[in-house]
N, C-alpha and C positions, 0 to 999 in steps of 0.2 A: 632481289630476284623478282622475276614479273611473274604475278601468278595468273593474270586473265587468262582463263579456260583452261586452266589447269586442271588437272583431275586432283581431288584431294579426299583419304579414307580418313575418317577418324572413330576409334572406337570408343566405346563408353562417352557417347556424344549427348546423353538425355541431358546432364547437369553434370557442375561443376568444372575442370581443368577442359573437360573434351566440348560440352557446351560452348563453354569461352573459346576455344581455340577453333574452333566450328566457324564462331564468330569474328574471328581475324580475317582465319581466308574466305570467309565471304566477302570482309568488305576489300579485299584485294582482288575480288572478280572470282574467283577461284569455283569451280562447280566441286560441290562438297558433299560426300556419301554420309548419312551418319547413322554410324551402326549402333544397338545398343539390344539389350531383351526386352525393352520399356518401347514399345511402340506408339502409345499413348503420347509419352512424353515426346517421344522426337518427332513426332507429328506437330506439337506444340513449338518447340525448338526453328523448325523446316517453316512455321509460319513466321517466328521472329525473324528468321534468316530472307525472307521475304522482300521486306525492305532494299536490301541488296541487289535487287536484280541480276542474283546470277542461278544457275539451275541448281539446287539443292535434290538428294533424293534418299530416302529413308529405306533403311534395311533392319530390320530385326533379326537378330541373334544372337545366339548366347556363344561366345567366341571358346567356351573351355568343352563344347562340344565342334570336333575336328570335323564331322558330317555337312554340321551347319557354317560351316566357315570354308569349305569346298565348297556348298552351293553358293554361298553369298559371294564368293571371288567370281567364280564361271558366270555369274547373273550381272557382276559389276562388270567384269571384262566385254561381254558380248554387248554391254547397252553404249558404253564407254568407250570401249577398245583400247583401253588405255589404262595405266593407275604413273599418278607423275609423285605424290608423297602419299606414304602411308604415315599414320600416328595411332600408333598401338597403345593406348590411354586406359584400356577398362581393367579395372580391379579394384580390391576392398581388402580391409584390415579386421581382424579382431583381436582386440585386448583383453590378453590370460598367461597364465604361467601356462608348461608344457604341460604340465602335469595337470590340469585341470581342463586344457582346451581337447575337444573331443579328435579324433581321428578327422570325422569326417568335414569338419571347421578346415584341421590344418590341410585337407587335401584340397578343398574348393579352395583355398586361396592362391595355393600351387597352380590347380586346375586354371582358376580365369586368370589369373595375373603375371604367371611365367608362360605357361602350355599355352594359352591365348595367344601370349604374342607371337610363339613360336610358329603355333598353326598360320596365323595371321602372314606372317614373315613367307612362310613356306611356300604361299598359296598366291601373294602377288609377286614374289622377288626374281622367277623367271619372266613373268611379263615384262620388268623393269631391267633382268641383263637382256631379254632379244631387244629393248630397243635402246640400249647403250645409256640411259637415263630413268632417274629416280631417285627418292630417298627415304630412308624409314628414318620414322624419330619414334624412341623408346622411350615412352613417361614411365622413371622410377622414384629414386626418392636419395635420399642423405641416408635413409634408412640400408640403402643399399649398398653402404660404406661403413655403417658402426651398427653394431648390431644392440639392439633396444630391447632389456628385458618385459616381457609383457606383448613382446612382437614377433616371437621369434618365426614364423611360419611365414608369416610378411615380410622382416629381415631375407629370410630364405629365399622367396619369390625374389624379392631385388637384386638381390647378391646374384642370383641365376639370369635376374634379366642383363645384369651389365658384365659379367663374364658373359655372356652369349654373343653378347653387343661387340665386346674387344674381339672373339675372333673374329665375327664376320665382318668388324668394321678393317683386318689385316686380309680377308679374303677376297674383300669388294675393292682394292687396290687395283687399279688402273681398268676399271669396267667401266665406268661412269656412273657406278650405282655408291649411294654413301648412306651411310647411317650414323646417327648421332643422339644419345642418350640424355637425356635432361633430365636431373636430377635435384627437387626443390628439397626444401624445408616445410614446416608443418604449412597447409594452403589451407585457407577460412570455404571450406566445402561441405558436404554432407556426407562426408566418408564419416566423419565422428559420430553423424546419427545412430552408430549402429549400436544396441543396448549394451553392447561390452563394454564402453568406454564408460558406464557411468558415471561414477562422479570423477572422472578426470578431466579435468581444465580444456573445454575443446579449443580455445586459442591462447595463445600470448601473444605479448606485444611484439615480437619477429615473426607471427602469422603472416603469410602471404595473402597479399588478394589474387583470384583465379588468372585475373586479367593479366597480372604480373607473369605468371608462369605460361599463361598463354598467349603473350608475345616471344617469351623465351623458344617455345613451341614454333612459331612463325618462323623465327631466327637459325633455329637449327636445321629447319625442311630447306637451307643451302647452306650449313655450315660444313666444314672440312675437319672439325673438331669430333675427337669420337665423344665427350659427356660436356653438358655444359650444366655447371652447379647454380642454383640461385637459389637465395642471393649469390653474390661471387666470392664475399667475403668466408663466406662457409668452407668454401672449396680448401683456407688454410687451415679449417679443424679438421679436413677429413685428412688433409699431408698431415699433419702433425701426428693424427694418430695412425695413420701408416707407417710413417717414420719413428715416431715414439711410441712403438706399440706399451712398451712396459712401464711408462708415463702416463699416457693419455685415458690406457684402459680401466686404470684402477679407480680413479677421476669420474670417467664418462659412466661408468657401470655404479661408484656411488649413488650420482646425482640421481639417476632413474631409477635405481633402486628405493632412492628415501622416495621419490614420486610415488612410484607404485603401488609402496607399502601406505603411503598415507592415504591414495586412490581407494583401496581394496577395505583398509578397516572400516 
């Protein structure tokens, strides 16, 4: 797809998957919004994007407040008039059992990393049926297919992002608007930074680099596909365990569990 002068939103655009993917469509011409709470940072981002010579322009918000994500659409629309892909990208994880993670943990993850999207989704997806084009791309996770002890709040957010995804990706049928979920494997980012992870292994050797997933991100803003898994090869552990649920699960919930438990002592 040709993106010169395309409109492109992408949230959680300071660092990492939304940074990099920031950084695709600019070098595809694309004028690129980057939303994030970190103003500072995407100020820094907007200069790298520079290079590029195409129009970059910075909006600060915190997308798990719905106030601030009505003003930042009607502020993008009227400079714009337009939004051609959205990339609904911001969210974060915290690593804990249920029982020790606090309420208000497991609700801020719900809050920016489902309710975000959804606000997000709500707030350009009429601009993109009145003009018969567009596409939302929904960064989830693998996590969003098996559920990972130590994640369950995050599991949660995902699982809600990609059922959200499947209907409207059956209600956006013959509109010209499409949406499409991309769903990686662990990505080498600063999501691990956060002090919960402690002493858990922030990569292994099937870490992704960002740029990997943020061409995947390029790929899906015109694919006809409702999820695209990367790697690809993953996409057969998440069949097998849908398919073999009473196989796969007692398997998948060991391994993470002996993780955990070695994580935590």
């Amino acid at each position: 797809m040709n993106y010169s002068g395309k409109v492109v939103v992408v949230t959680g655009a300071s660092s990492g998957i939304g940074e990099q993917s920031a950084e695709e469509f600019a070098k595809l011409h694309a004028n690129v919004i980057l939303v994030s709470r970190n103003e500072e940072q995407l100020q820094k981002v907007a200069i790298k994007l520079s290079k590029y010579q195409t129009t970059t322009f910075v909006y600060a918000c915190d997308v798990s407040n719905k106030e601030q994500v009505d003003k930042m659409g009607k502020t993008i629309i009227e400079k714009f008039g337009t939004i051609d892909v959205l990339v609904n990208n911001a969210g974060f994880g915290i690593y804990n059992t249920v029982e020790k993670t606090k309420i208000d943990e497991m609700e801020s993850q719900i809050s920016t990393n489902f309710l975000g999207m959804m606000y997000c989704t709500k707030t350009f997806l009429p601009t993109m049926l009145q003009q018969r084009s567009g596409h939302i791309v929904n960064v989830a996770s693998v996590a969003g297919s098996i559920g990972i002890p130590g994640m369950a709040s995050y599991c949660a957010s995902k699982f809600a992002m990609l059922g959200f995804s499947e209907s409207l990706f059956h209600e956006l049928k013959g509109t010209g608007v499409g949406i499409t979920v991309v769903s990686p494997i662990m990505v080498r980012t600063n999501f691990f930074n956060h002090e919960s992870f402690g002493k858990m292994p922030r990569y292994s050797t099937t870490s992704l680099n960002p740029k990997t997933v943020a061409n995947a991100v390029v790929k899906a803003a015109s694919s006809p596909r409702l999820e695209i898994v990367v790697p690809q090869f993953v996409r057969f552990v998440v069949w097998l365990k849908q398919t073999f649920p009473y196989l796969i699960n007692p398997i998948v919930g060991g391994i993470f569990r002996r993780s955990m438990k070695s994580t935590m002592d």
